[in-house]
N, C-alpha and C positions, 0 to 999 in steps of 0.2 A: 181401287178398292178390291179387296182379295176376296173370289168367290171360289168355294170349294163343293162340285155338284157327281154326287155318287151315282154309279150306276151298276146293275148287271143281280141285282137282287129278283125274286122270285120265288116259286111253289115248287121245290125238292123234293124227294119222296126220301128218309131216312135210309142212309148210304151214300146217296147221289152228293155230287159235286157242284160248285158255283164259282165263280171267279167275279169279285169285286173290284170295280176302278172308282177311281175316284181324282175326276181332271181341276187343276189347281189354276185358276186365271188369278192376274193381278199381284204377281207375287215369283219369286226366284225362288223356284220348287228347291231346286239345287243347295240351298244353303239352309235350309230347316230339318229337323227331325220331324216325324210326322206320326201317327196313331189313328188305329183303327178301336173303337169305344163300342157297343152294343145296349140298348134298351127293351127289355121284355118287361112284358105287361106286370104290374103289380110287384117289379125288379128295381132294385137301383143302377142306373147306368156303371159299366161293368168295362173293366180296361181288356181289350184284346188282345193286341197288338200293338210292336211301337218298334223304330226304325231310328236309327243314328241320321245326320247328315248326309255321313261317307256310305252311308247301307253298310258299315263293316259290322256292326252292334244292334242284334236284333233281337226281342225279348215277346214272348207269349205267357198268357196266361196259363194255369193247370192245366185248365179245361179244356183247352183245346190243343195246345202244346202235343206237334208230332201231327195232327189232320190240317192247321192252318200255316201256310206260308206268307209273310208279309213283304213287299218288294216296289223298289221304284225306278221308274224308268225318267231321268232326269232329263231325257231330247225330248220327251212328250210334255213334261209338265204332269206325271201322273202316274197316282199310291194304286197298289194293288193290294189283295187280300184272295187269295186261291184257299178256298176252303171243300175239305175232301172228309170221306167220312161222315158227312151232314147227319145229327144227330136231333131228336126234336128238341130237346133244353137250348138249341142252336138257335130257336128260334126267335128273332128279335128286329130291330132295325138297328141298321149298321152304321154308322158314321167315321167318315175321317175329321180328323182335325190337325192342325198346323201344330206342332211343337216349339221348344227353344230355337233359338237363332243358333247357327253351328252345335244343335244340341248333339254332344257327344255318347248318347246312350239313347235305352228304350225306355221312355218316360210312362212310368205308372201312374201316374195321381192326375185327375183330369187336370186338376189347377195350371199343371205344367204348358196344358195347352191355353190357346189365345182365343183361334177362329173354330168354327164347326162348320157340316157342311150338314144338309138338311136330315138325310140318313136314305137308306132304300132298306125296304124291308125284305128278310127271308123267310119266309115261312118251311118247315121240314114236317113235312107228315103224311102220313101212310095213305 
């Protein structure tokens, strides 16, 4: 059974920086695309981030596009999310999720994905 369990979220002070993982059991990290998703309060969940299979195809939202890098390290089994710049609208919980099998792009629409992992939350504030 595929369990995807985030970590590395926390209390930022607007500027400040965070680096998200997110470790993949139960599952060949290596052959999925994979997406980072975010939820703020009174928000509809919100596409971040999203990474090809190959890492060659990687796609960000407006909003964050240029302060967030998305990245995987395929010996660990595990997504990252380096987020710099930290804004308060940043504020949310984060989630990975599993994408297409050899998905070849950065998948926007959640439907794309399957699994989720439970989320870690960031909070950004002065």
């Amino acid at each position: 059974q595929v369990q995807l369990v985030e970590s590395g979220g926390g209390l930022v002070h607007p500027g400040g920086s965070l680096r998200l993982s997110c470790a993949v059991f139960g599952r060949t990290f290596s052959d999925f695309a994979w997406g980072w998703f975010r939820l703020a309060p009174g928000k509809e969940r919100e596409f971040v981030a999203g990474i090809s299979w190959t890492g060659d195809n990687t796609g960000y939202a407006d909003s964050v596009k240029g302060r967030f890098t998305i990245s995987r390290d395929n010996a660990k089994n595990t997504l990252h999310l380096q987020m710099n710049s930290l804004k308060p609208e940043d504020t949310a919980v984060y989630s990975c999720a599993q994408g297409p099998w050899f998905g070849q792009v950065s998948y926007t629409n959640p439907n794309a994905y399957t699994t989720w992992g439970q989320g870690t939350r960031v909070t950004v504030s002065a």
